[in-house]
C-alpha positions in Angstrom: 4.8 2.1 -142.8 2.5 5.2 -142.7 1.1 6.5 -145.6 2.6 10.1 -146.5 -0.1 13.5 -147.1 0.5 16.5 -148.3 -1.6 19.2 -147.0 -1.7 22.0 -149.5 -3.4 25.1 -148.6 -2.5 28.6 -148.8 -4.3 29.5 -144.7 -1.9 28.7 -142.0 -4.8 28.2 -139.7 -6.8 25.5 -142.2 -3.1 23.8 -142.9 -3.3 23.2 -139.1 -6.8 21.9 -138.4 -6.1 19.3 -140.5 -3.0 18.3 -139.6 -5.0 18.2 -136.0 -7.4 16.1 -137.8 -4.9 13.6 -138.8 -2.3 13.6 -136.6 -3.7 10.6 -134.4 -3.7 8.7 -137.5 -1.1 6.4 -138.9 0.0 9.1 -141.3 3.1 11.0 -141.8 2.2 14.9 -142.5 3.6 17.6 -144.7 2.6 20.8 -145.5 2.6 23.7 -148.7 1.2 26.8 -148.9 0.4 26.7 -152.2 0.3 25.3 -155.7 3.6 25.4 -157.1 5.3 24.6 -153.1 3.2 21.4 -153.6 4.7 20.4 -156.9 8.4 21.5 -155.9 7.4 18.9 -152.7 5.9 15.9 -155.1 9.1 16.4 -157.4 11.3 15.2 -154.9 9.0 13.0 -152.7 6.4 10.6 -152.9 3.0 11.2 -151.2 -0.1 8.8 -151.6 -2.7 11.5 -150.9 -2.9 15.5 -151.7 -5.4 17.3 -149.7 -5.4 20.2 -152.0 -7.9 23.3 -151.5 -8.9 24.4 -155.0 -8.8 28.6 -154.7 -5.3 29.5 -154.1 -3.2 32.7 -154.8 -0.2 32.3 -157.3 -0.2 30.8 -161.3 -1.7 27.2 -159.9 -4.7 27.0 -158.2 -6.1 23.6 -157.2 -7.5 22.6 -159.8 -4.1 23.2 -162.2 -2.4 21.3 -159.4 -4.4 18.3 -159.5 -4.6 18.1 -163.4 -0.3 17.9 -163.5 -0.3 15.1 -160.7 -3.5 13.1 -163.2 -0.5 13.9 -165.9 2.5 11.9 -164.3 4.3 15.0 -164.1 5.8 14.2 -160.4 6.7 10.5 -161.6 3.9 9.0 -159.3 0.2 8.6 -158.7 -1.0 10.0 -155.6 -5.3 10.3 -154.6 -6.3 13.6 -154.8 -9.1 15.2 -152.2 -10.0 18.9 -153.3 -10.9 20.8 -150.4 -13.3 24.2 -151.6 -15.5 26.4 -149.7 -17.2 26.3 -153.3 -20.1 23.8 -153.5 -21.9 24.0 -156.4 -22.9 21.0 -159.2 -20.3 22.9 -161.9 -17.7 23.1 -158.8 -17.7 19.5 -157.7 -17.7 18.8 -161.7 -14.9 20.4 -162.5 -13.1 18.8 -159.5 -13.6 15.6 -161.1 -12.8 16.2 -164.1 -9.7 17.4 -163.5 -9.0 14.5 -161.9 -10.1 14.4 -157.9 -10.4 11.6 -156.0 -13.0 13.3 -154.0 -14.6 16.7 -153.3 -14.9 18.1 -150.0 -16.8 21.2 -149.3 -15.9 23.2 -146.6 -16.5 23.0 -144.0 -16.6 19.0 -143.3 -16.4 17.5 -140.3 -13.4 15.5 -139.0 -15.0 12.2 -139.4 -16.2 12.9 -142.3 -12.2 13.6 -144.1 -11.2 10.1 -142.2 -13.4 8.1 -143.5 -13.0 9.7 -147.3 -9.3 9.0 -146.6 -10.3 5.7 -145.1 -12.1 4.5 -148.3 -9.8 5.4 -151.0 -8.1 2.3 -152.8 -4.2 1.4 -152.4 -2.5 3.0 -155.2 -1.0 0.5 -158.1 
């Protein structure tokens, strides 16, 4: 059975080079454009990873996203891979601490996401 990512980003075009990225993989792909889309998608269906870009427009950015999926507030785990043009010491810090997986700066290369997504642990 493939394992199920969310995409969440608020650009169209970014939502799409990923899905391009992953699409020859054994995954099954769905998309938000932002925050609270993402949690309205996770209340009503599992996914094992969120790729989740940290500077979105709305009331949740990234970061507040990843902190309420770290809280059990879906009823699930899922990994977490913040995605931020941001790439500062303080920036990839506060990615972890609220929770991340991983920290990707953009941009990253192809191969690079894969083989993040490649290492993560099965889920409990």
């Amino acid at each position: 059975m493939p394992k199920t990512i969310l995409i969440v980003d608020d650009h169209a075009d970014i939502r799409r080079l990923l899905r391009m990225t992953l699409e020859f993989e054994d995954y099954e792909i769905f998309e938000a454009g932002d925050g609270e889309a993402a949690l309205r998608f996770l209340a009503e269906r599992h996914a094992d990873t969120v790729l989740l870009d940290v500077m979105m427009p709305g009331p949740l950015n990234g970061l507040d996203v990843c902190r309420r999926i770290r809280a059990g507030d879906q009823g699930h785990k899922a990994h977490v891979l913040l995605l931020s043009a941001r790439g500062q010491a303080s920036d990839r810090e506060a990615g972890l601490q609220a929770g991340a997986d991983a920290y990707l700066v953009k941009p990253f290369s192809p191969l690079q996401l894969i083989e993040c997504l490649a290492g993560l642990p099965a889920l409990a």
